[in-house]
N, C-alpha and C positions, 0 to 999 in steps of 0.2 A: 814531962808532957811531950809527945810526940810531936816534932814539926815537920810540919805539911809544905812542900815545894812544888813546884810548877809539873814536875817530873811525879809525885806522886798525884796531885789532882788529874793529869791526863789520864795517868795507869786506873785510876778508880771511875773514870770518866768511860773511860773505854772498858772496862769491867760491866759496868751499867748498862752501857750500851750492846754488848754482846750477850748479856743474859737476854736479851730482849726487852725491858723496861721502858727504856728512853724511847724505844721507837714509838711500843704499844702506847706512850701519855703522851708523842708529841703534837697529839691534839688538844690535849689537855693543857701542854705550856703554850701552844700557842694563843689561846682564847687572853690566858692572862698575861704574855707579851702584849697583847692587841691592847688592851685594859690598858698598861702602863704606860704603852707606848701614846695612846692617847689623850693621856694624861700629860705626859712630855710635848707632844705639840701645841696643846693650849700654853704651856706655860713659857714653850718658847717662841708662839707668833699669839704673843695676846693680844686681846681687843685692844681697842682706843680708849683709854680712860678718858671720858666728854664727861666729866665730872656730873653726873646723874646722881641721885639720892639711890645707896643702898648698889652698886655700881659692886660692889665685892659679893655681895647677895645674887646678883643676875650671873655673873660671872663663875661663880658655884654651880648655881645650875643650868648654867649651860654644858659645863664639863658633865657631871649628872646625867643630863639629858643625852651629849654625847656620845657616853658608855651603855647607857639605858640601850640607844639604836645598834651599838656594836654588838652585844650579847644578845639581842631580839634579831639581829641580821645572821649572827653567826647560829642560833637554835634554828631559823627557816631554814639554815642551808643547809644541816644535818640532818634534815625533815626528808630532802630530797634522796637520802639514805645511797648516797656515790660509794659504791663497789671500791674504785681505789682507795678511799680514806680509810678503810676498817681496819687496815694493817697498822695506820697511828693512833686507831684508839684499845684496840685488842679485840675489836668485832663489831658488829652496828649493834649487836646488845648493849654494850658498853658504850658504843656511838650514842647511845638512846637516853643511856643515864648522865652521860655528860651535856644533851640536849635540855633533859628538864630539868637541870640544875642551872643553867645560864640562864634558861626563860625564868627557871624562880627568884635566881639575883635580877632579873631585869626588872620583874615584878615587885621586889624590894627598893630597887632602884626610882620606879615610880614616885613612890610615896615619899623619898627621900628628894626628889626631884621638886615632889609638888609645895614639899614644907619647906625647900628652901628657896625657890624664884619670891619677886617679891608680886603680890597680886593685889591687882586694884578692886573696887567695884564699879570704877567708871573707864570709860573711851573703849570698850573693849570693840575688838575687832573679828574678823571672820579664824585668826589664828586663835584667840582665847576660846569659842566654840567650838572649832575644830579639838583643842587638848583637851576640855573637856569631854568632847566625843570618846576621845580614843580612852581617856584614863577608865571611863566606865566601860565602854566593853575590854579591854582589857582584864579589868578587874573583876569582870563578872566572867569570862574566856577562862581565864587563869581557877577562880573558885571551884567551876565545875572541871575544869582538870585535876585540880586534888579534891574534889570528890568523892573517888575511889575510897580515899585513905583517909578520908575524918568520915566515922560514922551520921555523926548531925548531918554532916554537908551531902553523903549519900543518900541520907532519906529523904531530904527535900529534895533532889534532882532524881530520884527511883534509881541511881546506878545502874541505867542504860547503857552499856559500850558504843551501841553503833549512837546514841545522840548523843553522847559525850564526844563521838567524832566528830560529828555533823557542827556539834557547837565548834570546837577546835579549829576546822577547817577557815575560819573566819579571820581569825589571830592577823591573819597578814595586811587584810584590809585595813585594820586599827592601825597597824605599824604605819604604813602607809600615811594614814592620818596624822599621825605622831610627828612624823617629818613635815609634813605640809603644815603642821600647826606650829612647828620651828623654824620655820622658813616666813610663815606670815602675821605672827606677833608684830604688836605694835611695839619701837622703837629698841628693832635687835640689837643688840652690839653687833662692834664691826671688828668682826674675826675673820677676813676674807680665805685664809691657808686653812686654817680651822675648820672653818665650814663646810670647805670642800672636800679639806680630809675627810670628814664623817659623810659626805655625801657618796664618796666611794662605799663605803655600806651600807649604806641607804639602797644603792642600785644592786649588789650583790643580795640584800634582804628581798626587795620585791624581787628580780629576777627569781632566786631560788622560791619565794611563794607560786606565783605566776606558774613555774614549771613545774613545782606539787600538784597544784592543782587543775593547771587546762592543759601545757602543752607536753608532761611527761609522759600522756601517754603515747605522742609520736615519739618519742624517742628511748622511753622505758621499752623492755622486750615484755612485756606481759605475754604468754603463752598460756593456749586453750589448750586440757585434759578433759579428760572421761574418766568420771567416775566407774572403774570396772567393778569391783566390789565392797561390799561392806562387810564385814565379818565386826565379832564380839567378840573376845577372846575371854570378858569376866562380864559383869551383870553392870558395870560400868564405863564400860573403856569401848570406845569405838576401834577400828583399824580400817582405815581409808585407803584404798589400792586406786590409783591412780594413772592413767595412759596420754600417753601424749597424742595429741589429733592429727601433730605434723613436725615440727620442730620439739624436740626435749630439753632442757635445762644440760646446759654445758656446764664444765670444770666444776662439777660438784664435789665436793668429798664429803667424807662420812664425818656425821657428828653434826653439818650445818642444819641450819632451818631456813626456811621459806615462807611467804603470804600467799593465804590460796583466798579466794572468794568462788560459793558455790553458787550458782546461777537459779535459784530454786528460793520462794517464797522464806522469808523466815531466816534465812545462811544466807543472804546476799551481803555479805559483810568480809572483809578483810582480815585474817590472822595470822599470825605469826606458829607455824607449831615445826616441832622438830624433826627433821626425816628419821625414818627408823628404816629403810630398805637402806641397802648397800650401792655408790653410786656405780658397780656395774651391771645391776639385775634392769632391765629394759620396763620394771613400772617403780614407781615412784611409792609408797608406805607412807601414810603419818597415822601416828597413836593416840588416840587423842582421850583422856578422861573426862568424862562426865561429871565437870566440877562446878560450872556455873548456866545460864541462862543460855549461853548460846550452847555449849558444849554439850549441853544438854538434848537440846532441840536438835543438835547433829547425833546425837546417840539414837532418838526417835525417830527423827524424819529422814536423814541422808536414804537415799537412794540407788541400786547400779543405777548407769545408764546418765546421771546429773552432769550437766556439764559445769566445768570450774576455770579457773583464770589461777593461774601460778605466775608467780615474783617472785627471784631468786637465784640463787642462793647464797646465802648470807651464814655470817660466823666464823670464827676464827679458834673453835673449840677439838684440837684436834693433837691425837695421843701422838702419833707420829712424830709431831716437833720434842717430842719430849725425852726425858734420858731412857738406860735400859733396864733401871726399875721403877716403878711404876703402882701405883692405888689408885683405882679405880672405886667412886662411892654413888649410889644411886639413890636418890630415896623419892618413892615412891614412880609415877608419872616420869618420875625424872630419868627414867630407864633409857628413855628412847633414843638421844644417843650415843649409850651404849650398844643398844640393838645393832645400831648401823656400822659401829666399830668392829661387833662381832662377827655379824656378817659381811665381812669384806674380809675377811680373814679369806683370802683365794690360795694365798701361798704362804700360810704359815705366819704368827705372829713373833715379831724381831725383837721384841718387849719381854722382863719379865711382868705379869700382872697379879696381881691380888685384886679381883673384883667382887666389893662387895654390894649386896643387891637390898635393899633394908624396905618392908611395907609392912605394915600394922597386922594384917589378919592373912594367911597364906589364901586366901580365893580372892585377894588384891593383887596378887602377882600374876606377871603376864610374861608368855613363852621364857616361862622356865626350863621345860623339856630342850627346847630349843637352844637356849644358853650353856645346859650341862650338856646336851649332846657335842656342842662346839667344843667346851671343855675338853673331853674325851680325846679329841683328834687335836688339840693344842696343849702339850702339856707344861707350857710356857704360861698356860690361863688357869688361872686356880678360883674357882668362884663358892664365895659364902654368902648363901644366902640368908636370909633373920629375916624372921615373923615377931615384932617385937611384943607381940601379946602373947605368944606363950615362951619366946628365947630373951623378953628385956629386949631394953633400948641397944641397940649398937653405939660404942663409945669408939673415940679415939683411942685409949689406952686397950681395947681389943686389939685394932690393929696394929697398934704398934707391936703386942704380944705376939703376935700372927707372923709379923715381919721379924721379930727373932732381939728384938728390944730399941732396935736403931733404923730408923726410918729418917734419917738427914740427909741422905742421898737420894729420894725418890721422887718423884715427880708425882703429884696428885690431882685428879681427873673428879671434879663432882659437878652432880645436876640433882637437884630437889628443891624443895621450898626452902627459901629463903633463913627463915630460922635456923633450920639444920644445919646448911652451906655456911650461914654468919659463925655459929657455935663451932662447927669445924675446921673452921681456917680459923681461930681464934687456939684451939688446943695441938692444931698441928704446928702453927707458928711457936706456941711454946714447947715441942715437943723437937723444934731446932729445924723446921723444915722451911727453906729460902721462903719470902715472901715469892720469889722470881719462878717456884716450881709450882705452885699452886695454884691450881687453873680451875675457872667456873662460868656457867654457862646462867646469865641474868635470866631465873626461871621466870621473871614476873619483870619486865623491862618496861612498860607501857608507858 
């Protein structure tokens, strides 16, 4: 057996951390630092045991309750979607999934919370009301946030986006409540260090709600465009050209995305989609498929001339950090960006690439001429395209063939639904390629 010294944990420490790993999750250890570490202040400045009946029962859940506010304080404040943090989580897509994962341990946390305090049916006070307040909207907050994802729960709420926002925006109110009903319970413990620990997030929770919601946008850049064109490129896919009125969206690169909201009946809503122009061409590109209710109503209704609000840019999906070979995998929609990586090609691509382009039926693909034309004058860029109804599914064991049978050096580039992205990084990983090389863009992060 191998033993491990002080001198090899740093070497593999700093291994970790040069691939980029550690930095990208140290959002991620920090949430469950916070968890432990709060866990260690209760146990080293505990309450007074006033010998009360059931005294180890209250004391449960107050720690409970405690964590409950830390992981509710820490999802508002990744709500606030800050520009500097994206590099400790690997993007605010990723910032996104590690948000509703804390809000759904806090929502776990609840009920774990509520079964263990002990509860009376008498003397109750303006606190027992108050928790009661919040645990319901919470509870009802949280349901129609997964929503989306249990079909039952979609068809009782219609699977609205923009009211599934509208409901969400609320979340922070109840948090609020939550605190004040721990604060004014009839006969707290006296955890005075305790207390006020957790009240440090308490005031970082409402703060970052508060700034979600009224005062970000003094201080967010929201910037107005003009809708300059709309073009169709297939019988489904919008192409959105975009102009800035006065100010344009700085330190962009290729491959990010953005929230536009278009100022127009029907699209006054908020999205996330991906640039597809290049960030030195002077308008702005987003591709958008016509997959669901809004996307849809933007393939009909957008307009030139509409005016829009852009927020951004955001992501961390971006080929350049990567080695100098290289797979690129697109499925479907999930083109976009690649679009943006192609066209920036100004001076030549420093990469080798194998990009391949994968949609169901060839009149679902979009600027393909475009992409083999880049081809042509990069011959560093080798692009396979597959129509899997008449070429079969695109597999990993293609590309590995394509790549000459060894693919454990390359870096890997994909954006598609979800499915596809899971399956493939599941057969590249076996196929010997670094967890640390395989890079993906949360097609579906909401």
């Amino acid at each position: 057996m191998r033993r491990w010294t002080a001198s090899h944990l740093i070497q593999n420490l700093s291994l970790f951390y040069s691939r980029g790993l550690m930095k990208r999750n140290i959002g991620n250890f920090a949430i469950i630092v916070l968890v432990i570490l709060n866990i260690v202040v209760w146990l080293v400045f505990p309450p007074v045991d006033d010998g009360r009946e059931n005294f180890a029962r209250q004391y449960a859940a107050e720690i409970i309750g405690s964590n409950n506010i830390i992981l509710m304080a820490y999802s508002l404040f990744l709500a606030t979607r800050p520009k500097w943090a994206e590099k400790y989580f690997g993007g605010l897509d990723k910032m996104y999934v590690t948000h509703r994962h804390t809000g759904t341990a806090a929502f776990l946390l609840i009920f774990a919370h509520v079964l263990t305090v002990p509860i009376t049916t008498t003397g109750w006070r303006l606190g027992n009301y108050l928790g009661v307040m919040a645990f319901m909207g919470i509870v009802t907050i949280v349901l129609i946030t997964l929503a989306p994802r249990i079909p039952f729960l979609n068809k009782l709420t219609g699977g609205d986006y923009n009211d599934w926002k509208k409901f969400k925006r609320y979340i922070g109110i109840f948090f609020i409540l939550a605190f004040i009903h721990a604060l004014t319970v009839p006969n707290p413990l006296d955890a005075f260090i305790a207390i006020n620990w957790v009240q440090i997030f308490f005031i970082i929770g409402t703060a970052s709600y508060f700034y979600t919601e009224v005062f970000g946008q003094f201080f967010k850049k929201y910037l107005p465009y003009t809708v300059e064109a709309v073009n169709h490129p297939n019988q489904s896919t919008t192409e959105v050209v975009l102009r800035a009125k006065k100010d344009s969206i700085q330190k962009q690169r290729a491959g990010q995305f953005l929230f536009v909201r278009f100022i127009e009946k029907g699209l006054d809503e908020s999205h996330p989609f991906t640039i597809s122009s290049a960030p030195h061409e002077d308008v702005l590109r987003l591709t958008v498929k016509a997959c669901g209710d809004f996307t849809r109503d933007l393939f009909a209704n957008l307009k030139a001339g509409t005016e829009a609000i852009l927020e951004g840019a955001y992501g961390m999906f971006d080929y350049k950090t990567g080695g100098p070979k290289q797979i690129w995998v697109a499925g479907g929609i999930g083109v976009t960006p690649f679009l943006s990586f192609i066209r920036d090609l100004k001076t030549g691509l420093n990469h080798d690439v194998d990009f391949y382009y994968t949609v169901r039926h060839r009149e679902e693909a979009v600027f393909v001429d475009e992409i083999e034309e880049t081809a042509k004058k990069n011959p560093r860029l080798q692009v396979h395209i597959r129509f899997s109804s008449t070429d079969g599914s695109l597999t990993v064991a293609d590309i590995i063939r394509n790549a000459g049978g060894d693919i454990r050096g390359h870096d890997v580039y994909m954006c598609g639904p979800l499915p596809m992205v899971q399956a493939f990084e599941k057969k590249f990983i076996e196929a010997g390629v670094p967890l640390e090389n395989i890079h993906f863009e949360e097609f579906n992060f909401r």
